[in-house]
ROPA-270324 format. One record per atom (N, C-alpha, C): residue number from 1; atom name; x, y, z. Coordinates in steps of 0.2 Angstrom, whole numbers. Atoms other than C-alpha are relative to their C-alpha. Layout:
<atoms>
   n atom    c1    c2    c3
 NUM   CA     X     Y     Z
...
</atoms>
This chain:
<atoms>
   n atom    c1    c2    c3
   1    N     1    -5     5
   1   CA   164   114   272
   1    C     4    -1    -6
   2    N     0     2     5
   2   CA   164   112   255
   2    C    10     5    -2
   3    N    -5    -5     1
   3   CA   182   123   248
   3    C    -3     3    -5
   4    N     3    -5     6
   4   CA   178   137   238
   4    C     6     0    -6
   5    N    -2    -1     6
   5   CA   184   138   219
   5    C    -2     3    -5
   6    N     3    -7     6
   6   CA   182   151   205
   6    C     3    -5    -6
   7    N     1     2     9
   7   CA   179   144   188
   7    C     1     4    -6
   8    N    -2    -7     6
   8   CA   187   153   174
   8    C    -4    -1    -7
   9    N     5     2     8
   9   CA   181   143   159
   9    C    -7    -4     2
  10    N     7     5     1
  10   CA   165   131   156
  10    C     2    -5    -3
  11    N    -2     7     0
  11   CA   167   112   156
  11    C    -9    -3    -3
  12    N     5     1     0
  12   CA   156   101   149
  12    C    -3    -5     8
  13    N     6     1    -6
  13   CA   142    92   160
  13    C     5    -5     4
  14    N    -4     4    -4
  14   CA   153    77   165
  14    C     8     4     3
  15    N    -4    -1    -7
  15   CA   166    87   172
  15    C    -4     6     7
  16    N     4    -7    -4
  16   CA   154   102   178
  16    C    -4    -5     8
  17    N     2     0    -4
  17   CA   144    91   189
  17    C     5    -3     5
  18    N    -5     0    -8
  18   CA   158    84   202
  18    C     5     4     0
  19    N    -1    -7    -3
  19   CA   163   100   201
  19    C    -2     2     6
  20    N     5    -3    -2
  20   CA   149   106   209
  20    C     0    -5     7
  21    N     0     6    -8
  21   CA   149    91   221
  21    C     5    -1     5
  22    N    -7     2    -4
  22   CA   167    92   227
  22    C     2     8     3
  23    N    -4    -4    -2
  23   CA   167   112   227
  23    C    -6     7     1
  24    N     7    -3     1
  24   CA   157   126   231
  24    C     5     8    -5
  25    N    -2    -4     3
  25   CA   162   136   215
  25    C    -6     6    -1
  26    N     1    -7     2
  26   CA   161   154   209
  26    C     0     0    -9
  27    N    -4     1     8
  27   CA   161   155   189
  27    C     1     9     1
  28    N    -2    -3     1
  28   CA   170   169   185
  28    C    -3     5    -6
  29    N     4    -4     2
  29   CA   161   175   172
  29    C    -9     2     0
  30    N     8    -4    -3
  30   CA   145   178   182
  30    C     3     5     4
  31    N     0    -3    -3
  31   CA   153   186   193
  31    C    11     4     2
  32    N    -8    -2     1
  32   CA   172   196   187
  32    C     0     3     6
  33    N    -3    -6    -7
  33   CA   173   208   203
  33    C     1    -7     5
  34    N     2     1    -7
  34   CA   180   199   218
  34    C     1     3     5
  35    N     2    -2    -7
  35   CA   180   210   230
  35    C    -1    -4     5
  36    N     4     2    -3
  36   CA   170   201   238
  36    C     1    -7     3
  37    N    -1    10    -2
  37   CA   173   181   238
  37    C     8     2    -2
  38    N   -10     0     1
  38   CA   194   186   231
  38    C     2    -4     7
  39    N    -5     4    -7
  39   CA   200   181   251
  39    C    -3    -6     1
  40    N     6     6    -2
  40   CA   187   165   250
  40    C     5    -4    -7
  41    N    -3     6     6
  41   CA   195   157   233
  41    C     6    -3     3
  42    N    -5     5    -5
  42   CA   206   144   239
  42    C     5    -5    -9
  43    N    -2     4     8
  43   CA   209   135   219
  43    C    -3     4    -5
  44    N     4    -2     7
  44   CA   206   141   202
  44    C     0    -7    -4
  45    N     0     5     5
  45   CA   201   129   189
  45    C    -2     3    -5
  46    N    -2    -4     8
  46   CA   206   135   170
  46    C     2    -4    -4
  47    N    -3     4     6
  47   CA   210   129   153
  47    C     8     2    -1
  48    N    -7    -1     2
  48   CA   227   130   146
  48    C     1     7    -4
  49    N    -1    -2     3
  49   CA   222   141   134
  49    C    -3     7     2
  50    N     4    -7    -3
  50   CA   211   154   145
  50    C     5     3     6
  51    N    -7     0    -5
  51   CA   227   152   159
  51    C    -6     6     7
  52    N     5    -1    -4
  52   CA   220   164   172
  52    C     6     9     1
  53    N    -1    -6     1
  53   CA   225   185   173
  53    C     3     1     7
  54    N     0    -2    -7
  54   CA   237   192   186
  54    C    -4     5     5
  55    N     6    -1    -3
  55   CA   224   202   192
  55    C    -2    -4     4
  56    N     2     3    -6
  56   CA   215   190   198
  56    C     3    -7     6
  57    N    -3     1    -6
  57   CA   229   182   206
  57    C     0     2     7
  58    N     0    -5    -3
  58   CA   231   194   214
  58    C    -4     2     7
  59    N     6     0    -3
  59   CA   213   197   220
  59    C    -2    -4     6
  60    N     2     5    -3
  60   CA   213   181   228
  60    C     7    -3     6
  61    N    -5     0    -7
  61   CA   225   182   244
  61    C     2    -6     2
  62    N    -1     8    -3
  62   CA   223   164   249
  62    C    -2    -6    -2
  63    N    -1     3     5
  63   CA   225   158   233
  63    C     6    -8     4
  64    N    -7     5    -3
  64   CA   234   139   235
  64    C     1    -3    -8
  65    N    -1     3     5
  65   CA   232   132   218
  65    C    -2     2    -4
  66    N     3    -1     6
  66   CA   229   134   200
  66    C     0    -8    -4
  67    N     1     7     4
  67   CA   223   117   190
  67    C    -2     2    -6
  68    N    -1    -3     6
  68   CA   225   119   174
  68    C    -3    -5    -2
  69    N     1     3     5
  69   CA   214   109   161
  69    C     1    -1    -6
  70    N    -3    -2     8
  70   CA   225   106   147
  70    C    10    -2     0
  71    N    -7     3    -4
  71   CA   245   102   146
  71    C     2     8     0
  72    N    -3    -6     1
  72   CA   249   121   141
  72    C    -2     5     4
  73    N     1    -3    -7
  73   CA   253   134   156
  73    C     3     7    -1
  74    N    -2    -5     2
  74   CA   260   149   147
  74    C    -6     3     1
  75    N     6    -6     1
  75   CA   243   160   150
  75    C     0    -1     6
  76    N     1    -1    -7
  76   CA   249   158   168
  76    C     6     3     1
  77    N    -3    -5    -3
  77   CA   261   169   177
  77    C     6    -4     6
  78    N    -2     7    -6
  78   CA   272   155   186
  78    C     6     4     4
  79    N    -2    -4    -6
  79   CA   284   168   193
  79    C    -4     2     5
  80    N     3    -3    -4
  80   CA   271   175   201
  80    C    -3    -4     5
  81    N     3     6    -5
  81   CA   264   160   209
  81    C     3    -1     4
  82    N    -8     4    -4
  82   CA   282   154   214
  82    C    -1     8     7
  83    N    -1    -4    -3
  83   CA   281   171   223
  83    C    -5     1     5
  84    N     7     1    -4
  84   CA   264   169   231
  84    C     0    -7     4
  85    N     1     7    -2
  85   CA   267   149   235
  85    C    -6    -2    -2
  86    N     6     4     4
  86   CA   253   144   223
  86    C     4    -2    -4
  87    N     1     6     4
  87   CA   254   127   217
  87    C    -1     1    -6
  88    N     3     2     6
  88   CA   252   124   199
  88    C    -2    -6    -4
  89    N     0     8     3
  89   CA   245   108   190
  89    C    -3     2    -6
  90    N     3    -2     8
  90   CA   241   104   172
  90    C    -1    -8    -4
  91    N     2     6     3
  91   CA   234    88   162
  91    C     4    -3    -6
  92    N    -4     2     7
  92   CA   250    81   154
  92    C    -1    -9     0
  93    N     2     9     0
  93   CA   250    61   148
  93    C    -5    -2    -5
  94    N     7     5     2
  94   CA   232    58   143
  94    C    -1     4    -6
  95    N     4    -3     6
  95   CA   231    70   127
  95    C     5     1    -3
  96    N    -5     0     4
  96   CA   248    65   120
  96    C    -3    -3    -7
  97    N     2     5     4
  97   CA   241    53   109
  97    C    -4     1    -6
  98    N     6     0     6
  98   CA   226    61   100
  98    C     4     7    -3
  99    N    -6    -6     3
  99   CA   240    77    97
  99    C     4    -2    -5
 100    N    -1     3     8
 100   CA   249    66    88
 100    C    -4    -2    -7
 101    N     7     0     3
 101   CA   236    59    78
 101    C    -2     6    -4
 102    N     0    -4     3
 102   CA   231    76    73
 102    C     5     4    -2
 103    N    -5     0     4
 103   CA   248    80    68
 103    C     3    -5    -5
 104    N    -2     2     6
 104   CA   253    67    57
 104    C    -7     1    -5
 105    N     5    -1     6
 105   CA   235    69    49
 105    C     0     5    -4
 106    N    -2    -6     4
 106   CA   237    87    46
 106    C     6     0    -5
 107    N    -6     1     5
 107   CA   255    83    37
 107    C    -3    -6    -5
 108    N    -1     4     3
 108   CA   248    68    28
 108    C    -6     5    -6
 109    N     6    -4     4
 109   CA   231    80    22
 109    C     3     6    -4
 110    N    -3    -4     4
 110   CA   244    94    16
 110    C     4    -5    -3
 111    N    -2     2     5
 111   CA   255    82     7
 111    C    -2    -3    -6
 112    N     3     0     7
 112   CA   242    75    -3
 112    C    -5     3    -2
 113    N     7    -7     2
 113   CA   230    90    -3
 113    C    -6    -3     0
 114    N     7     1    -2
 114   CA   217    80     4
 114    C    -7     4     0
 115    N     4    -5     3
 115   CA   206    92     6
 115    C    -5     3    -6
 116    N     2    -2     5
 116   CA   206    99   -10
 116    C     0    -6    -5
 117    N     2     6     5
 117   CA   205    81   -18
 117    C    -5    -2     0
 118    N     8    -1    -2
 118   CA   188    81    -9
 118    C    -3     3    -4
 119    N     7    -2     3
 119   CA   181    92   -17
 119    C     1     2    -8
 120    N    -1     1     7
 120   CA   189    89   -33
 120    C    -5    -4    -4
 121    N     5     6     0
 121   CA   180    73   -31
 121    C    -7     3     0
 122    N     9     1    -1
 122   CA   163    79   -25
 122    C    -1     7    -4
 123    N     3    -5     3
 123   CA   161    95   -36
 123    C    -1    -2    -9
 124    N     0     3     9
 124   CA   163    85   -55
 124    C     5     2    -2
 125    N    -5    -2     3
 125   CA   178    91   -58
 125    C     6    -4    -1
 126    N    -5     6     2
 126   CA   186    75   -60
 126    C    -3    -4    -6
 127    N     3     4     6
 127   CA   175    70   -73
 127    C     2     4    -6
 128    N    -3    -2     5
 128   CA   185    84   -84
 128    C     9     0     1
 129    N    -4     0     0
 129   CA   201    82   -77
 129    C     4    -6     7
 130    N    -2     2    -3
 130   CA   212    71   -67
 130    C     3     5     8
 131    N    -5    -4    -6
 131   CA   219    77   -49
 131    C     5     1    -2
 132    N    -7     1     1
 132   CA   237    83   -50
 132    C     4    -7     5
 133    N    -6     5    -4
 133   CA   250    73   -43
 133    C     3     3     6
 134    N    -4     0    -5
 134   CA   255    75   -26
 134    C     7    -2     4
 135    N    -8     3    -2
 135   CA   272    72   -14
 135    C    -2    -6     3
 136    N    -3     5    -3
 136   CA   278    56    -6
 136    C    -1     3     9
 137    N    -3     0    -8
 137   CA   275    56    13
 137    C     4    -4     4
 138    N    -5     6    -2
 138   CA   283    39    17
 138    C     8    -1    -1
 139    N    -7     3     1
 139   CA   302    38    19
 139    C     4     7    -1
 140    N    -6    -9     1
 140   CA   305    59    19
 140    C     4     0     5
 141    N    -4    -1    -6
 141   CA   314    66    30
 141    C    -5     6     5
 142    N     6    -6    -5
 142   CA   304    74    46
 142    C     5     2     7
 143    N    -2    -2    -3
 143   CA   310    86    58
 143    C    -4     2     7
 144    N     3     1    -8
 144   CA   303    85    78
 144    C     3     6     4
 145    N    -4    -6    -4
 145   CA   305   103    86
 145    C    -4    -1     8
 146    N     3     3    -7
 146   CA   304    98   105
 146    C    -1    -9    -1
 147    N     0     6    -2
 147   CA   304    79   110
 147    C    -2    -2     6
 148    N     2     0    -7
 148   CA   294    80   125
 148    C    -3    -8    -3
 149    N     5     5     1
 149   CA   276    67   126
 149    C    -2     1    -5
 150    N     3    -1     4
 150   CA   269    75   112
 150    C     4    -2    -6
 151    N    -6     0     3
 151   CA   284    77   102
 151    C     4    -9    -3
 152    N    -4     4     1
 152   CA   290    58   105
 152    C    -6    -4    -2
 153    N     5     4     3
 153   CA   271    52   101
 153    C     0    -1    -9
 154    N    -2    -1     9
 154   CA   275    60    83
 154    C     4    -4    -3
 155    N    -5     4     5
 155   CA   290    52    81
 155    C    -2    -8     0
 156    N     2     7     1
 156   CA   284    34    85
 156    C    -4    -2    -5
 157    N     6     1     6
 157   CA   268    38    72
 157    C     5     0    -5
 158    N    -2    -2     6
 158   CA   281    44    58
 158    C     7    -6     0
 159    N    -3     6     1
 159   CA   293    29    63
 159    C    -4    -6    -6
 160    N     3     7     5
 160   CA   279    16    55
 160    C    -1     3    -6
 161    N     0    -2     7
 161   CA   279    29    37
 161    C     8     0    -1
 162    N   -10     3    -2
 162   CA   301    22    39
 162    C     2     8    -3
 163    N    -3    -6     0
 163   CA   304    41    41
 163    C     6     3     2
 164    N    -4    -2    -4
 164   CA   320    48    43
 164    C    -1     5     4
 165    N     3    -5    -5
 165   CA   318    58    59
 165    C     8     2     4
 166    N    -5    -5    -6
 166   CA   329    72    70
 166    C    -6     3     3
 167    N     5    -4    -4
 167   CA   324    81    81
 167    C     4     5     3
 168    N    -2    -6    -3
 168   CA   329    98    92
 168    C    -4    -1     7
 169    N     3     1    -8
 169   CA   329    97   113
 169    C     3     6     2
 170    N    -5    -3    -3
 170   CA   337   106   126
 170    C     7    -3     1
 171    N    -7     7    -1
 171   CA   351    89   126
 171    C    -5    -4    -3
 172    N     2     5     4
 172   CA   351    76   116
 172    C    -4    -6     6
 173    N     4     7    -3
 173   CA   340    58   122
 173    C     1    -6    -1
 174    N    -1     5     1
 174   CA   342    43   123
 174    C    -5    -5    -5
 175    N     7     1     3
 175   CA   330    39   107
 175    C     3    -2    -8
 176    N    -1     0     6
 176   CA   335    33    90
 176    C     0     3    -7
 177    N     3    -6     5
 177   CA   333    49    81
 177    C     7     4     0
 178    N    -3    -4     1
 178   CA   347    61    75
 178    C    -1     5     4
 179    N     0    -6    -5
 179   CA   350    75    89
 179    C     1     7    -4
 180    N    -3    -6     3
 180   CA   351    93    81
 180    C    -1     5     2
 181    N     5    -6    -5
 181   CA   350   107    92
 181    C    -2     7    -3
 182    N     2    -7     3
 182   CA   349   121    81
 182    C    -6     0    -6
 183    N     4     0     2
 183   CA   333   125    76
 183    C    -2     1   -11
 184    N     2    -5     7
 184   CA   337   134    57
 184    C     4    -9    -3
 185    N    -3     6     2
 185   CA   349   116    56
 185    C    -6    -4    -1
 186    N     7     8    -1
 186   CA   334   103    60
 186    C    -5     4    -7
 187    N     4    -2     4
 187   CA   324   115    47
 187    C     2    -2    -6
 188    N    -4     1     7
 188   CA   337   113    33
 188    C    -1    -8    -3
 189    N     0     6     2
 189   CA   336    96    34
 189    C    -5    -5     0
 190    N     6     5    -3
 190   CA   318    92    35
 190    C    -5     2    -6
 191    N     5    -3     7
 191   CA   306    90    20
 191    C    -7     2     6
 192    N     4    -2    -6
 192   CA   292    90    37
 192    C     4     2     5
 193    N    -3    -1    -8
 193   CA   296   100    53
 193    C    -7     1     2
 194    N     8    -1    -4
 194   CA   282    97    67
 194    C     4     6     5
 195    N     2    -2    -7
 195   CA   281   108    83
 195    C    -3    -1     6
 196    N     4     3    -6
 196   CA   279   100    97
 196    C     3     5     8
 197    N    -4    -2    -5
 197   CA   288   112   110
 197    C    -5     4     5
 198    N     2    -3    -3
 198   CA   281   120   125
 198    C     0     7     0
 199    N     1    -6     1
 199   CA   277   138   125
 199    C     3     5     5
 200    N    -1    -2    -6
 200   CA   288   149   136
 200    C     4     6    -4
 201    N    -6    -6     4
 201   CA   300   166   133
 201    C     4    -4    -3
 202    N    -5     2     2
 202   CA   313   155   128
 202    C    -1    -2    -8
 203    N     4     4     7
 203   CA   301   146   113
 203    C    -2     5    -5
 204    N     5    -8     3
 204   CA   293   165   108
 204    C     3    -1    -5
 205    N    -1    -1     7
 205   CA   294   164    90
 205    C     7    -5    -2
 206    N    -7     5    -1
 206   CA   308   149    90
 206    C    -2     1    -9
 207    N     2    -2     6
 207   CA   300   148    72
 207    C    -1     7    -4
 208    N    -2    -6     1
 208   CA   306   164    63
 208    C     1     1    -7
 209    N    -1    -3     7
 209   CA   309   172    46
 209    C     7    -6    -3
 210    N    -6     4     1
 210   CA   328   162    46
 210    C    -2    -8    -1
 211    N     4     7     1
 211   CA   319   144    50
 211    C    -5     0    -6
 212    N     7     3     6
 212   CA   305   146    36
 212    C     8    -2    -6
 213    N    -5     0     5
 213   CA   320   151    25
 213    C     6    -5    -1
 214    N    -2     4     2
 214   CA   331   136    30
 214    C    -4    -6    -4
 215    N     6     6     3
 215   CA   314   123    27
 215    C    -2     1    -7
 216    N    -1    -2     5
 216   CA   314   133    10
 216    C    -8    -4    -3
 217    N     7     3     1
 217   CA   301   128    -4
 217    C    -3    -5    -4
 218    N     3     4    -1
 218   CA   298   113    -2
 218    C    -1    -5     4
 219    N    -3     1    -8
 219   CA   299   110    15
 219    C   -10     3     6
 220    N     3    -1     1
 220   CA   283   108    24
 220    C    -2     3    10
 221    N     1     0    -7
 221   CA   277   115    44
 221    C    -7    -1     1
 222    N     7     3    -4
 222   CA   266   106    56
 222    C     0     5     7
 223    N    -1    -2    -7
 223   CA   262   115    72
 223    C    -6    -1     6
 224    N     5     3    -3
 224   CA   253   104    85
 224    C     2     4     6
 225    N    -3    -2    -6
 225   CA   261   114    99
 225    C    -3     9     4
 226    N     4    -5    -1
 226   CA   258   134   102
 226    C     1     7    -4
 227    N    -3    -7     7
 227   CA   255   151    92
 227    C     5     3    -1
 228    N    -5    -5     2
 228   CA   268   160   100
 228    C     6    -3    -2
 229    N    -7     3     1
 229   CA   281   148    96
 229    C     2     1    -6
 230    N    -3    -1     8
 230   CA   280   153    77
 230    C    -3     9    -2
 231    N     1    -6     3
 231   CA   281   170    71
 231    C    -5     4    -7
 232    N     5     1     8
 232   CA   265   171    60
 232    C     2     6    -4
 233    N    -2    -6     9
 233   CA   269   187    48
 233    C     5    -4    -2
 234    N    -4     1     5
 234   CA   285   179    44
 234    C    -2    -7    -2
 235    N     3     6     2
 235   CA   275   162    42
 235    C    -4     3    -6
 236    N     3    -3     5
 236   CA   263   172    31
 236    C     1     2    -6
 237    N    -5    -4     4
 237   CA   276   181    22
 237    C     0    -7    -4
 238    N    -2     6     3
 238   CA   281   164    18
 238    C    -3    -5    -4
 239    N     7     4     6
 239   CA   266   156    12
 239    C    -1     3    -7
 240    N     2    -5     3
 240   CA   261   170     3
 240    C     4    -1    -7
 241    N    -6     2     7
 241   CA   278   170    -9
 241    C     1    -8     1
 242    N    -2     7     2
 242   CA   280   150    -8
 242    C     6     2     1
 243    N    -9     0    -4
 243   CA   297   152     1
 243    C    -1    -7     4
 244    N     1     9    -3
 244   CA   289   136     9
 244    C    -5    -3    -4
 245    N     7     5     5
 245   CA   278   122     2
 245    C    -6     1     4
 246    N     5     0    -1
 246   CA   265   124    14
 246    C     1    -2     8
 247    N     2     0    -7
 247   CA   258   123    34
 247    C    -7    -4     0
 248    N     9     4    -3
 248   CA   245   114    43
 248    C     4     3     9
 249    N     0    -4    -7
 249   CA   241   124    58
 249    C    -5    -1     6
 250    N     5     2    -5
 250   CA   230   119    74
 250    C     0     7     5
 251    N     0    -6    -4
 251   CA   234   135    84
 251    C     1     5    -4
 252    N     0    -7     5
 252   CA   233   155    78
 252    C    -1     5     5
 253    N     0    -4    -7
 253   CA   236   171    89
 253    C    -5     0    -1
 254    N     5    -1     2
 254   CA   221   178    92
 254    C    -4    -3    -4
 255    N     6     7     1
 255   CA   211   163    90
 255    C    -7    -2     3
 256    N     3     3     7
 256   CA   196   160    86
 256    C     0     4    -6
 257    N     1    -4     8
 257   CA   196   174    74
 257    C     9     2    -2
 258    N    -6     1     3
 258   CA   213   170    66
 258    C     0     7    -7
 259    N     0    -5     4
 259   CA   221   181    54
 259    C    -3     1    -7
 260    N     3     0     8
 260   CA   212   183    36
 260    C     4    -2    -6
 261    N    -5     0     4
 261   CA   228   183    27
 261    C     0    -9    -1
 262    N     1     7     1
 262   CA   226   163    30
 262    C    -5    -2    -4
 263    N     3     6     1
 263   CA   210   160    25
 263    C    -1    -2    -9
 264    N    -2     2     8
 264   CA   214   161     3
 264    C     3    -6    -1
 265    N    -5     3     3
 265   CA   230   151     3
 265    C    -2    -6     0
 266    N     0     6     1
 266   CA   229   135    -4
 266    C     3    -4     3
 267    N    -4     6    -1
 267   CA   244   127     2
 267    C     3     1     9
 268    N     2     0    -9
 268   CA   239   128    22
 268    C    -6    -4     2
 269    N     6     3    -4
 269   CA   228   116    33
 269    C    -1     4     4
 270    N    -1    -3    -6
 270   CA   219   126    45
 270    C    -4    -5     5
 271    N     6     3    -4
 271   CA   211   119    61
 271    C    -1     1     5
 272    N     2    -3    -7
 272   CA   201   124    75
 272    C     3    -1     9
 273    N    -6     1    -7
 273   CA   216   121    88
 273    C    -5    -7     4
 274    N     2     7    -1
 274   CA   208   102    90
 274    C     3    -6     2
 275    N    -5     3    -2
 275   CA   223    94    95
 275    C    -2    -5     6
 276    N     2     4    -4
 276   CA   215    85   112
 276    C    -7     0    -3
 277    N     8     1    -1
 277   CA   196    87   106
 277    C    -1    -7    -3
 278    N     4     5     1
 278   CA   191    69   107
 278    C    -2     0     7
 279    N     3     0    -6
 279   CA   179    65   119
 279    C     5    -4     8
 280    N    -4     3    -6
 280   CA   188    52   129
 280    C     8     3     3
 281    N    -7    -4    -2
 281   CA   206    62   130
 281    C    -4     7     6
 282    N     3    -8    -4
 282   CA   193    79   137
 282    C    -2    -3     5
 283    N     3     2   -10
 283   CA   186    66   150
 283    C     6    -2     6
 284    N    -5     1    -5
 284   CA   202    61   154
 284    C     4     6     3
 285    N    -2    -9     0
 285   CA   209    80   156
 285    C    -4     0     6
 286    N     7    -2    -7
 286   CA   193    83   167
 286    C     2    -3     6
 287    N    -1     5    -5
 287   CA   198    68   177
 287    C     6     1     3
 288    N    -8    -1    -3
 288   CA   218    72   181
 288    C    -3     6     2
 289    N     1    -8    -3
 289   CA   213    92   184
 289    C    -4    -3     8
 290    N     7     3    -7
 290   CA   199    84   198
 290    C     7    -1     6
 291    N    -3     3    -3
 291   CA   212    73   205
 291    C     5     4     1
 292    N    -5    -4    -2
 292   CA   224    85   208
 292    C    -1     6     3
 293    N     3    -4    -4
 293   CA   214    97   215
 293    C    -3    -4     8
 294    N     4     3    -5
 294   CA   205    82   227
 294    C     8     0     4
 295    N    -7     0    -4
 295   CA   225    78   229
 295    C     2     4     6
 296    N    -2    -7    -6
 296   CA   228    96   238
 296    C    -2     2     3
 297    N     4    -4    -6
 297   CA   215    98   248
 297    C    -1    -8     6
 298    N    -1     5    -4
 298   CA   219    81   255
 298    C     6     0     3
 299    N    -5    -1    -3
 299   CA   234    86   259
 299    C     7    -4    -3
 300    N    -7     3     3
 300   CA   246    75   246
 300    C     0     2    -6
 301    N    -6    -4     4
 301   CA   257    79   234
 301    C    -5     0    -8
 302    N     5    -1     6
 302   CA   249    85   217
 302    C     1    -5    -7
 303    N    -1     4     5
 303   CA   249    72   203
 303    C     4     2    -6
 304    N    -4    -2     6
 304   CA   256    81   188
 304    C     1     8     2
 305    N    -3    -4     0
 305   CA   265    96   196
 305    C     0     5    -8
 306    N    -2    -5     6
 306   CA   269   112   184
 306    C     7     2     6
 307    N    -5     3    -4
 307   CA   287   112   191
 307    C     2    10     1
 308    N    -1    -7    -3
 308   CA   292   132   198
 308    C     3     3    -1
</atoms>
């Protein structure tokens, strides 16, 4: 007999079908009541950003696992798990790579105002005036908040533009980089600060009114990581007065309809939180969530654990 699974999000086709073939799932938004099948669900499978509601922890009594598709596990309740003995896994490794990638693009598209040299170019407005001059990206100084997988793919991108690099952990690494633990420090000293840290009570707003204010204005923030790790009013505030040079942002609370106060300013990239959306990173996601859930109904140890 097949194990039963409640599906919180929608996948596309290539993960949906051995889904379907490995589980006899519930989608959750056919069917939110579980009364009914709650003592029957055995695993949830969820995105990182849709995480899964203690409610229907709750619901599901003989709950063993949660499989997260995604590296980020903050929209999960992980005391509550630990309390319940459910399992958690989440897709770290396979979607380092295209995060980076979207983080140096993002810092390289606010430095020379790509965007808006676009359409400098395509609207004729170059045929009465030249583009302004933009900054230098090669040879700044860049600051790395977190130096996890994500965080250390940054810094190896920003090594080949011969960047001076720090970074901010919980302890120093054994890494080539300038160690700073104090986040308003690593700020002061960085013409780029990225965000790469993981999202938990300790991170909530790590980015704050004092950090914009050491990065000052001409000091520039990347955030390939998560919303609540920056304090958007005091980000905004900051935009707003140019107390910083500018943001490029891939996450925003209340996302997809982000704040308004974002979408005039000039000297902000925004982006529809596309950090892993390349096809082959979402197939590989799809495929470590699977295998972690095949892992636990097989009885062996779960491939990329979320640690309790």
């Amino acid at each position: 007999m097949k194990p039963q699974l409640l599906q919180i999000s929608s996948y596309p086709e290539w993960d949906q079908i051995p889904l379907e073939a490995a589980y006899r799932l519930h989608r959750f938004w056919e069917t939110p009541d579980l009364t009914q099948i709650g003592s029957q669900i055995r695993a949830i499978a969820t995105t990182g950003g849709a995480g899964v509601a203690n409610a229907v922890i709750e619901a599901c009594p003989n709950l063993e696992l949660i499989a997260i598709h995604g590296v980020g596990y903050d929209a999960v309740d992980l005391a509550l798990c630990k309390s319940r003995g459910i399992m958690v896994s989440n897709t770290p490794g396979v979607l380092d790579g295209d995060c980076a990638d979207l983080a140096v693009g993002m810092a390289l598209a606010l430095a020379r105002h790509i965007p808006a040299a676009d359409i400098h170019a395509r609207s004729g407005a170059w045929e009465a005036a030249s583009f302004p001059l933009q900054r230098r990206f090669f040879g700044a100084r860049a600051g790395i908040l977190g130096l996890g997988r994500i965080g250390g793919e940054i810094a190896r991108r920003l090594a080949g533009f011969d960047m001076d690099i720090a970074y901010s952990a919980r302890s120093a690494k054994s890494v080539p980089y300038r160690f700073i633990a104090d986040p308003v420090a690593l700020a002061a000293r960085s013409d780029f600060l990225f965000v790469a840290t993981l999202a938990n009570a300790e991170t909530r707003h790590i980015i704050n009114a004092e950090v914009l204010r050491a990065l000052g204005p001409k000091g520039a923030l990347i955030n390939i990581s998560r919303a609540a790790n920056i304090d958007e009013d005091a980000l905004l505030d900051a935009l707003e007065s140019n107390a910083i040079g500018g943001a490029a942002l891939d996450v925003f609370e209340g996302e997809p309809a982000i704040n308004p106060r974002f979408k005039p300013l000039k000297n902000v990239i925004l982006q529809p939180h596309q950090g892993s959306a390349t096809e082959a990173t979402r197939r590989a996601m799809g495929q470590l969530q699977r295998d972690n859930l095949a892992a636990h109904f097989a009885g062996k140890p779960l491939l990329t654990p979320v640690p309790l």
